[in-house]
C-alpha positions in Angstrom: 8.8 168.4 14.8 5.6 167.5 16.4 5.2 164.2 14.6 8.8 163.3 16.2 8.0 164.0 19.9 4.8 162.1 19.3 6.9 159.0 18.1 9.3 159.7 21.2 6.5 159.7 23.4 5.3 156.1 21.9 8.6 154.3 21.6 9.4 155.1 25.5 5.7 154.4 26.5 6.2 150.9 24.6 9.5 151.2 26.4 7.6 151.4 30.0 5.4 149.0 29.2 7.8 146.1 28.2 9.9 147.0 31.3 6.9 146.2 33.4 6.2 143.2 31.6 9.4 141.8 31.2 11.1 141.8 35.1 12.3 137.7 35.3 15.8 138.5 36.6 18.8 137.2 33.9 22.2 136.4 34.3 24.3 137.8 31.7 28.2 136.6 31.1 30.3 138.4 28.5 34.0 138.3 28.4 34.8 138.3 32.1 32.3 140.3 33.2 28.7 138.4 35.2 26.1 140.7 36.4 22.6 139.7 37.3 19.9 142.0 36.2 16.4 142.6 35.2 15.7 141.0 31.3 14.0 144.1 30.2 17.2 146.2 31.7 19.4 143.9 29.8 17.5 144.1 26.5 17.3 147.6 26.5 21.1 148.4 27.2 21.4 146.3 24.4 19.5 148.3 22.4 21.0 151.5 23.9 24.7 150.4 22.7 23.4 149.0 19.2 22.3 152.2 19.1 25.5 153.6 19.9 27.5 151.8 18.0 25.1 152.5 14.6 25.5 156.9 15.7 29.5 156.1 15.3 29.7 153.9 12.3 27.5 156.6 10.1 29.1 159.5 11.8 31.8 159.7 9.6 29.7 159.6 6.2 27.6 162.0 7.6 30.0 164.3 8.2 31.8 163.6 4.7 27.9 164.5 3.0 27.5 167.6 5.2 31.2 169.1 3.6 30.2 167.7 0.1 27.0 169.7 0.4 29.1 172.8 2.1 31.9 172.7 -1.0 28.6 172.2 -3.6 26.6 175.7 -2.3 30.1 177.5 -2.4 30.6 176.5 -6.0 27.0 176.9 -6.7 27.4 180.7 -5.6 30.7 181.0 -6.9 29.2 180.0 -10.4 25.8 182.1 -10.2 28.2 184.9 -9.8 30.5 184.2 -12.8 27.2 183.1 -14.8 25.6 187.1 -14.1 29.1 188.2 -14.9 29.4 187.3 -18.1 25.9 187.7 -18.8 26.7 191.4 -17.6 29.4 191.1 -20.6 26.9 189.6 -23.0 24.8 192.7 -22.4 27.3 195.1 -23.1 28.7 193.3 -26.3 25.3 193.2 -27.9 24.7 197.4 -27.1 28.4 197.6 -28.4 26.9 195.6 -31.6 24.1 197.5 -32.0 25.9 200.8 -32.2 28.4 199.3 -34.8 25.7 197.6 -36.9 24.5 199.1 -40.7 21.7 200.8 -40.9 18.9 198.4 -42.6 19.2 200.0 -45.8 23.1 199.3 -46.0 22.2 195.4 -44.8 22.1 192.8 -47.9 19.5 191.1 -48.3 19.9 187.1 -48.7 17.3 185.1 -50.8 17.6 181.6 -49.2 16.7 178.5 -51.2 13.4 177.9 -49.4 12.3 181.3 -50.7 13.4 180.8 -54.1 11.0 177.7 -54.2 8.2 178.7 -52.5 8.5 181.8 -54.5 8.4 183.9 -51.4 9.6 187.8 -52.3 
Protein backbone atom coordinates (compact mmCIF):
# COMPACT_ATOMS: atom_id res chain seq x y z
CA UNK A 1 0.00 0.00 0.00
CA UNK A 2 2.92 2.10 0.73
CA UNK A 3 4.76 1.43 -2.57
CA UNK A 4 1.32 2.74 -4.30
CA UNK A 5 1.08 6.20 -2.50
CA UNK A 6 4.77 6.49 -3.26
CA UNK A 7 4.04 6.05 -7.08
CA UNK A 8 0.93 8.45 -6.62
CA UNK A 9 3.13 10.90 -5.10
CA UNK A 10 5.67 10.64 -8.24
CA UNK A 11 3.21 10.51 -11.15
CA UNK A 12 1.46 13.90 -9.84
CA UNK A 13 4.86 15.45 -8.91
CA UNK A 14 5.87 14.54 -12.73
CA UNK A 15 2.36 15.80 -13.27
CA UNK A 16 3.28 19.42 -11.52
CA UNK A 17 6.34 19.56 -13.11
CA UNK A 18 5.17 19.17 -16.76
CA UNK A 19 2.30 21.61 -16.02
CA UNK A 20 4.91 24.20 -15.19
CA UNK A 21 6.83 23.44 -18.11
CA UNK A 22 4.47 23.02 -20.58
CA UNK A 23 2.04 26.57 -20.38
CA UNK A 24 2.16 27.77 -24.47
CA UNK A 25 -1.55 28.40 -24.67
CA UNK A 26 -3.33 25.80 -27.55
CA UNK A 27 -6.37 26.04 -29.45
CA UNK A 28 -8.16 22.87 -29.46
CA UNK A 29 -11.27 22.24 -32.11
CA UNK A 30 -13.29 18.96 -31.87
CA UNK A 31 -16.67 18.42 -33.25
CA UNK A 32 -18.11 21.93 -32.75
CA UNK A 33 -16.69 22.70 -29.79
CA UNK A 34 -13.18 25.54 -29.76
CA UNK A 35 -11.74 26.29 -26.41
CA UNK A 36 -8.42 27.87 -25.91
CA UNK A 37 -6.35 26.47 -23.11
CA UNK A 38 -3.11 25.85 -21.49
CA UNK A 39 -1.13 22.66 -23.57
CA UNK A 40 -0.32 20.88 -20.40
CA UNK A 41 -4.28 21.35 -19.35
CA UNK A 42 -5.20 19.92 -22.62
CA UNK A 43 -2.79 16.99 -22.54
CA UNK A 44 -3.69 15.96 -19.28
CA UNK A 45 -7.61 16.01 -19.68
CA UNK A 46 -6.68 13.90 -22.43
CA UNK A 47 -5.14 11.62 -20.40
CA UNK A 48 -7.86 11.99 -17.61
CA UNK A 49 -10.69 10.73 -20.25
CA UNK A 50 -8.24 7.88 -21.79
CA UNK A 51 -8.25 7.05 -18.55
CA UNK A 52 -11.78 7.07 -18.27
CA UNK A 53 -12.70 5.47 -21.04
CA UNK A 54 -9.99 2.32 -20.33
CA UNK A 55 -11.92 2.11 -16.25
CA UNK A 56 -15.34 1.46 -18.51
CA UNK A 57 -14.22 -0.75 -21.24
CA UNK A 58 -12.53 -3.31 -18.49
CA UNK A 59 -15.31 -2.76 -16.00
CA UNK A 60 -17.44 -5.26 -17.30
CA UNK A 61 -14.70 -8.19 -17.43
CA UNK A 62 -13.84 -7.31 -14.17
CA UNK A 63 -16.89 -7.65 -12.86
CA UNK A 64 -17.57 -10.96 -14.91
CA UNK A 65 -13.97 -12.46 -13.04
CA UNK A 66 -15.03 -11.16 -9.62
CA UNK A 67 -18.56 -13.52 -9.98
CA UNK A 68 -16.43 -16.34 -11.64
CA UNK A 69 -14.19 -16.21 -8.59
CA UNK A 70 -17.44 -15.79 -6.20
CA UNK A 71 -19.42 -19.00 -7.97
CA UNK A 72 -15.60 -20.98 -7.81
CA UNK A 73 -15.18 -20.45 -3.64
CA UNK A 74 -18.98 -21.47 -3.33
CA UNK A 75 -18.31 -24.73 -5.20
CA UNK A 76 -14.94 -25.09 -3.70
CA UNK A 77 -16.83 -25.15 -0.17
CA UNK A 78 -19.68 -26.90 -1.35
CA UNK A 79 -17.20 -29.66 -2.50
CA UNK A 80 -14.84 -29.74 0.68
CA UNK A 81 -18.01 -30.37 2.40
CA UNK A 82 -19.28 -33.34 0.25
CA UNK A 83 -15.47 -34.58 0.03
CA UNK A 84 -15.33 -34.81 4.36
CA UNK A 85 -18.79 -36.32 3.97
CA UNK A 86 -18.11 -39.13 2.26
CA UNK A 87 -14.85 -39.54 3.81
CA UNK A 88 -17.03 -39.47 7.12
CA UNK A 89 -18.78 -42.59 5.20
CA UNK A 90 -15.55 -44.17 4.18
CA UNK A 91 -14.69 -44.25 7.85
CA UNK A 92 -17.57 -45.81 8.97
CA UNK A 93 -17.61 -48.60 6.17
CA UNK A 94 -14.18 -49.65 6.95
CA UNK A 95 -15.12 -49.95 11.06
CA UNK A 96 -18.33 -51.71 9.62
CA UNK A 97 -15.64 -54.04 7.66
CA UNK A 98 -13.52 -54.66 10.30
CA UNK A 99 -16.20 -55.99 12.55
CA UNK A 100 -17.43 -58.34 9.72
CA UNK A 101 -13.99 -59.53 8.75
CA UNK A 102 -12.61 -63.38 9.66
CA UNK A 103 -10.48 -63.74 12.14
CA UNK A 104 -6.77 -64.37 10.63
CA UNK A 105 -6.93 -67.88 11.26
CA UNK A 106 -10.27 -68.36 9.16
CA UNK A 107 -8.39 -66.01 6.19
CA UNK A 108 -6.87 -68.17 3.18
CA UNK A 109 -3.83 -67.81 2.56
CA UNK A 110 -2.80 -67.10 -1.37
CA UNK A 111 0.63 -68.22 -2.74
CA UNK A 112 1.15 -65.70 -5.60
CA UNK A 113 3.41 -66.61 -8.56
CA UNK A 114 6.25 -64.37 -7.43
CA UNK A 115 6.41 -66.40 -4.26
CA UNK A 116 6.28 -69.64 -5.92
CA UNK A 117 9.53 -68.60 -7.92
CA UNK A 118 11.38 -66.88 -5.58
CA UNK A 119 10.59 -69.75 -3.28
CA UNK A 120 9.37 -67.40 -0.66
CA UNK A 121 7.24 -69.50 2.17
Amino acid sequence: MQLITIFAILVAAGGVTFALQNDTSVAVTFLAWQFNSSLATVLLLALAVGGFIVALVSTPSTLRRQWTLTRQGQRIKELEMANEKHKQEIAALQSQLRVAAPAKSEERHYVGLKQIVANIP
